[in-house]
C-alpha positions in Angstrom: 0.0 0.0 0.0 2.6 2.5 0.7 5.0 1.5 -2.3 1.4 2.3 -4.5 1.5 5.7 -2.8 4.9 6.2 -3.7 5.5 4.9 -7.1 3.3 8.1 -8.8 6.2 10.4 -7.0 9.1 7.6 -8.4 7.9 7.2 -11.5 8.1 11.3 -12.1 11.6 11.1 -12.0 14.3 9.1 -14.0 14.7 5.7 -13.3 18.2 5.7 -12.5 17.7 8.8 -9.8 14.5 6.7 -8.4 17.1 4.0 -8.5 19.7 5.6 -6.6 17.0 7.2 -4.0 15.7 3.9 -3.4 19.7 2.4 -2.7 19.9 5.4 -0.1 16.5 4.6 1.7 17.6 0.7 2.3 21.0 1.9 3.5 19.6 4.8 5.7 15.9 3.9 6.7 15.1 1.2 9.6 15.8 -2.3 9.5 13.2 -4.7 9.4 13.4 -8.0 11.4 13.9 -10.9 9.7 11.2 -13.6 9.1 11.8 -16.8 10.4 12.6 -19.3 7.0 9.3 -21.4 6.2 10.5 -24.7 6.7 9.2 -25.9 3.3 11.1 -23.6 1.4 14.5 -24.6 2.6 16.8 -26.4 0.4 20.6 -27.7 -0.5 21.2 -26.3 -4.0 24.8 -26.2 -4.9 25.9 -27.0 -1.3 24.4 -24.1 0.1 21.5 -23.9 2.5 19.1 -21.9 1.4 16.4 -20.5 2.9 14.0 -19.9 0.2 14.4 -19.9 -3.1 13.7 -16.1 -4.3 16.7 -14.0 -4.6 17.3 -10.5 -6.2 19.4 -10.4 -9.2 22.5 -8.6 -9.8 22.5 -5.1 -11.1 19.9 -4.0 -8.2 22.8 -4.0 -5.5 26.0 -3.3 -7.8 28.3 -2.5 -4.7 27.0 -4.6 -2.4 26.0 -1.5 -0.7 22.8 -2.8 1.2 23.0 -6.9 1.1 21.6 -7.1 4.5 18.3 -4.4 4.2 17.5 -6.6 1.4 17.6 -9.9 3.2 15.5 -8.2 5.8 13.1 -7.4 2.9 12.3 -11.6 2.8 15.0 -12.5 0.0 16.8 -15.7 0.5 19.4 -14.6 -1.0 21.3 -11.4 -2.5 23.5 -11.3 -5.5 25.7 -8.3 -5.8 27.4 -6.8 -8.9 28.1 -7.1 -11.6 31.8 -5.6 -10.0 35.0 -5.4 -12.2 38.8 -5.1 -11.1 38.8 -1.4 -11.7 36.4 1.6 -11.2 34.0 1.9 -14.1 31.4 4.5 -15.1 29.6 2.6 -17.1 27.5 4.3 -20.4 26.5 7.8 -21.0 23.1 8.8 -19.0 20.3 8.1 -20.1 21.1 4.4 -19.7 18.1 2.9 -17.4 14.2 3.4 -19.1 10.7 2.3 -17.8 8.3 1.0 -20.0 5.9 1.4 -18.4 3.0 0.1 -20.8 4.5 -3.2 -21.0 5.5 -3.7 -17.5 9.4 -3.7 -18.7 12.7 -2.2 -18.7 15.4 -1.5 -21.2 19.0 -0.8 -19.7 22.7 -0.2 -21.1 24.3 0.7 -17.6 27.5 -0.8 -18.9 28.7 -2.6 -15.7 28.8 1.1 -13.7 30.5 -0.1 -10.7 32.8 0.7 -8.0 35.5 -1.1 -8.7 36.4 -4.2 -6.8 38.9 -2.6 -4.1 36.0 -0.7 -2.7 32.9 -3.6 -3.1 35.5 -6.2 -1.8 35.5 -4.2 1.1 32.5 -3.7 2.0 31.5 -7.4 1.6 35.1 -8.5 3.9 33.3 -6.2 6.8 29.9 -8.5 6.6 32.3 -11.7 6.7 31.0 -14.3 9.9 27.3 -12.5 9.3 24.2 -14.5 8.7 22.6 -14.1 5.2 23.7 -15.6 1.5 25.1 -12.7 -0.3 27.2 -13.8 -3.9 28.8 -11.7 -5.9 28.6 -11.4 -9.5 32.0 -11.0 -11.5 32.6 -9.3 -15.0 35.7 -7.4 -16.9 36.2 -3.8 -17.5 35.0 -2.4 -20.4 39.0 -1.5 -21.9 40.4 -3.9 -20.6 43.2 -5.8 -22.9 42.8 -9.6 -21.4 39.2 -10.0 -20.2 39.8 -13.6 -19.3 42.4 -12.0 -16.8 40.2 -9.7 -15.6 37.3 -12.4 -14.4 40.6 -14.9 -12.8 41.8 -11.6 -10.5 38.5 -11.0 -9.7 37.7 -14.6 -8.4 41.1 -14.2 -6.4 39.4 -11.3 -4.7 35.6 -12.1 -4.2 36.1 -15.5 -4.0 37.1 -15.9 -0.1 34.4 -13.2 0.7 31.0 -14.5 -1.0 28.9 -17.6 -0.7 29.3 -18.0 -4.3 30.5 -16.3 -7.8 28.6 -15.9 -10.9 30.3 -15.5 -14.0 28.7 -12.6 -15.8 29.4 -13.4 -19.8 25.8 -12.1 -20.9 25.7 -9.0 -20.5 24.3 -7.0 -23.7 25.9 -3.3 -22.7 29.5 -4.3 -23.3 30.8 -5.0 -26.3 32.1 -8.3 -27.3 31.1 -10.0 -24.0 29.1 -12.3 -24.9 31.4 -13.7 -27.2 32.9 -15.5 -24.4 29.5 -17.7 -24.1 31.4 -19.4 -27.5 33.0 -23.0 -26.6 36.2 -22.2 -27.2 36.3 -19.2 -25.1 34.2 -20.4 -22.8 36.1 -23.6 -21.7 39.7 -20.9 -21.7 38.0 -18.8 -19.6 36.5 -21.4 -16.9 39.7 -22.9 -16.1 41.5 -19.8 -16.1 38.2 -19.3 -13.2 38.9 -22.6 -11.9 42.7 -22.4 -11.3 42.1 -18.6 -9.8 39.7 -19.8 -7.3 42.3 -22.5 -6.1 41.2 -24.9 -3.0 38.3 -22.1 -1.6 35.1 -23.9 -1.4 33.1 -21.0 -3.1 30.3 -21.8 -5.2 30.9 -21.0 -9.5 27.2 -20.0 -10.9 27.7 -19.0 -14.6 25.0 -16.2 -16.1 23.9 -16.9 -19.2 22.1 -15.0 -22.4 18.2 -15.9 -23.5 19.4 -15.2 -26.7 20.8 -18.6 -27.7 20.4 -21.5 -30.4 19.8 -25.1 -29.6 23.2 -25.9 -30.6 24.5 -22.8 -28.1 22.8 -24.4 -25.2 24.4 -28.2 -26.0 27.4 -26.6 -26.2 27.4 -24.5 -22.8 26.1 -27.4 -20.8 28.4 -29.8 -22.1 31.4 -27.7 -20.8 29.4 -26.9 -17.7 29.2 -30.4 -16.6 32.4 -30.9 -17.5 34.1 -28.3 -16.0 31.7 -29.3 -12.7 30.2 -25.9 -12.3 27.6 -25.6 -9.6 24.8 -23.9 -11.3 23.0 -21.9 -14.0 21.6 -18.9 -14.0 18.7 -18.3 -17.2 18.6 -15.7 -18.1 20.0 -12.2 -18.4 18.0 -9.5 -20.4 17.4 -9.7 -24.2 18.8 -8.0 -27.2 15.1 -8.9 -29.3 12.3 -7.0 -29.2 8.9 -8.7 -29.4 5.9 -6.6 -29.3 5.5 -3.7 -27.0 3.4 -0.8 -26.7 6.1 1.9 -25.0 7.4 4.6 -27.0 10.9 3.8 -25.7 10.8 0.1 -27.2 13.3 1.0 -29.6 15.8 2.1 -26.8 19.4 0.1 -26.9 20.3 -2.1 -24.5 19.0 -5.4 -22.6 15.1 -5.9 -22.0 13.4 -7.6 -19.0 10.4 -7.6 -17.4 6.9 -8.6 -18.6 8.1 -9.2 -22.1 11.2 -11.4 -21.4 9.0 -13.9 -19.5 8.0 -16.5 -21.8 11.5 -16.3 -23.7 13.8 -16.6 -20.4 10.9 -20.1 -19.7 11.4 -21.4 -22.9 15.3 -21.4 -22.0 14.8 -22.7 -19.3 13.2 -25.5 -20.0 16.1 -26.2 -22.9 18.6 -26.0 -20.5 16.6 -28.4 -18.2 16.2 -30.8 -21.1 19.9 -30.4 -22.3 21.7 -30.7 -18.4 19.6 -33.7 -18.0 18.7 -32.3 -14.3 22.5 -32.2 -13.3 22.9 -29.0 -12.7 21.1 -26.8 -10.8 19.2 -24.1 -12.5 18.1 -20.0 -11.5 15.5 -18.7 -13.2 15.4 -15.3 -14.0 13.3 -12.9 -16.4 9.8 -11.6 -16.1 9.1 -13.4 -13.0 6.1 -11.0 -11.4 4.2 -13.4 -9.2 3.8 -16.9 -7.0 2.2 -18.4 -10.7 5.3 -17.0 -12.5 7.9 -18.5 -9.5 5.6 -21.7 -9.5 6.1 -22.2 -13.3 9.8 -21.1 -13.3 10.7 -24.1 -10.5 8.2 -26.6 -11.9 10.2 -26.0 -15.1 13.6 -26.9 -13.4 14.5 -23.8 -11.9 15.7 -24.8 -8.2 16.0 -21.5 -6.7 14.6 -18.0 -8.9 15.8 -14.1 -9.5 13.6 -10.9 -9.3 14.6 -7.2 -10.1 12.4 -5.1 -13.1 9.4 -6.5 -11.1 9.9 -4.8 -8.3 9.9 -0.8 -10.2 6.3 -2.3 -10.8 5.3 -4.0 -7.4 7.7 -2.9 -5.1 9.2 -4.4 -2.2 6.3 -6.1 -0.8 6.5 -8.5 -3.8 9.4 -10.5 -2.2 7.1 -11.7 0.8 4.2 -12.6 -1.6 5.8 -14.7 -3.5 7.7 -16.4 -1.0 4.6 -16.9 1.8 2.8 -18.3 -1.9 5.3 -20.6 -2.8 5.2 -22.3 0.2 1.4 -22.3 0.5 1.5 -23.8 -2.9 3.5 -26.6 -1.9 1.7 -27.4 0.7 -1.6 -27.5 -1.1 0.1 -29.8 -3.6 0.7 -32.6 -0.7 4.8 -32.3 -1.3 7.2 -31.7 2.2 9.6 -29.9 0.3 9.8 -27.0 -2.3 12.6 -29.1 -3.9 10.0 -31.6 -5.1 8.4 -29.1 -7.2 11.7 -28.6 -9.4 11.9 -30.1 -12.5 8.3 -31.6 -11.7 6.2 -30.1 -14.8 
């Protein structure tokens, strides 16, 4: 009820400000308690314990500035980032656009970050705290060895997070997702691999919707054999199916309302590809318990939200986890982990 209040007031100003203002009230304003986890939400996915499956997505909490207001919001989990080695300002402003007919966004932020010094910091003072906060990796936008850049920063985030995700998806830098190609891809997980050493932290890889059949073979081929510990599907799109808002033909990656049935079809390739042996994320247009439902029925073990909250706001995150575990109860199962992969 108050978010409904507010969003008019948001919505009047760029999305980015709104964005920023909204980073400043979780860091300043009171903290709410935390919930106690539902039991039937809580599962083992990639050796981690987690206490429901609905986490926020990277690029909401770039500098891992307020990890723990938004675990008191109801999220199981945080993922910070995208953070590379140095400093980065990311793309010329305006980069971040509501479409607001169409319950979407289009952004080319361009990896805007802090730089990896300063977020590294900030997560190494939250070290022995409660709460499963990962950190998602890329490389700067000049830099001259990319692969480089992703091994020094698994050197550094790796003994601070509960787990890294590999960010090779990305639309708003040029070139990245070229590293999603097999060759590339394989050169750049061991180079991963070998950075990360003996540390027990998690590798989550993040992946495009904007892949072939063959693509998605490929990818979890080299997953499986490199023994990564999960997927995340997907990051926004380069396509453009049909929307209403003036700003459709803005640059940069879409999500919301409109990336939902894309980033379920991947899913559910990925699913059939893997086999089921590898856990999956789901991420992309997810807006409600139905959309969660369908996104773990179709093999997702644990789910992402972000563009759905500049519609919903902040009350989403308990809605969707007090109805996922209501729905698993009223389908007779003990465990939300039954529902994966059960469509």
């Amino acid at each position: 009820m108050l978010y409904s209040l507010c969003r008019p007031l948001l919505f009047r100003i760029p999305a980015e400000s709104a964005h920023r203002l909204t980073i400043a009230a979780l860091r300043h304003g009171p903290r709410t308690p935390r919930t106690a986890p539902l039991p039937v939400l809580c599962q083992r996915v990639a050796g981690i314990v987690f206490p429901n499956p609905v986490g926020i997505a990277a690029g909401f909490d770039k500098n891992a500035e307020v990890p723990d207001a938004l675990l008191a919001l109801g999220f199981g989990f945080v993922e910070a980032g995208t953070v590379t080695p140095l400093p980065q300002a990311g793309n010329p402003k305006p980069r971040l656009f509501r479409l607001v007919e169409d319950n979407a966004v289009i952004n080319r932020m361009g990896f805007n970050n802090d730089g990896a010094a300063k977020v590294a910091d900030r997560l190494g003072k939250r070290l022995g705290m409660p709460g499963i906060v990962g950190a998602n990796i890329g490389a700067n936008k000049d830099s001259a060895d990319r692969i480089a850049d992703y091994a020094q920063m698994t050197r550094i985030m790796a003994p601070l997070a509960s787990y890294l995700t590999v960010n090779i998806s990305s639309p708003n830098t040029p070139g990245l997702r070229a590293l999603q190609d097999p060759g590339a891809l394989t050169a750049l997980l061991d180079a991963v691999i070998e950075a990360r050493g003996l540390l027990p932290t998690r590798l989550f890889l993040k992946l495009a919707p904007d892949l072939t059949a063959t693509d998605i073979d490929a990818i979890c081929k080299i997953a499986l054999d490199k023994r990564l510990d999960a997927l995340i599907i997907t990051n926004t799109t380069i396509t453009r199916p049909s929307l209403r808002s003036k700003l459709a033909g803005e640059a940069g990656g879409l999500s919301g309302e409109p990336l939902r049935p894309l980033a379920l079809h991947i899913l559910r390739d990925f699913r059939k590809a893997s086999g089921g042996a590898i856990p999956l994320i789901g991420v992309g247009g997810i807006a409600s318990v139905d959309d969660a439902w369908a996104r773990i029925r179709a093999g997702a073990s644990l789910i992402q939200l972000y563009s759905a909250l500049v519609y919903e706001g902040p009350g989403l995150v308990r809605r969707i986890v007090n109805g996922l575990a209501e729905r698993v109860t009223a389908e007779g199962m003990s465990s939300i982990a039954e529902a994966v992969g059960s469509e």
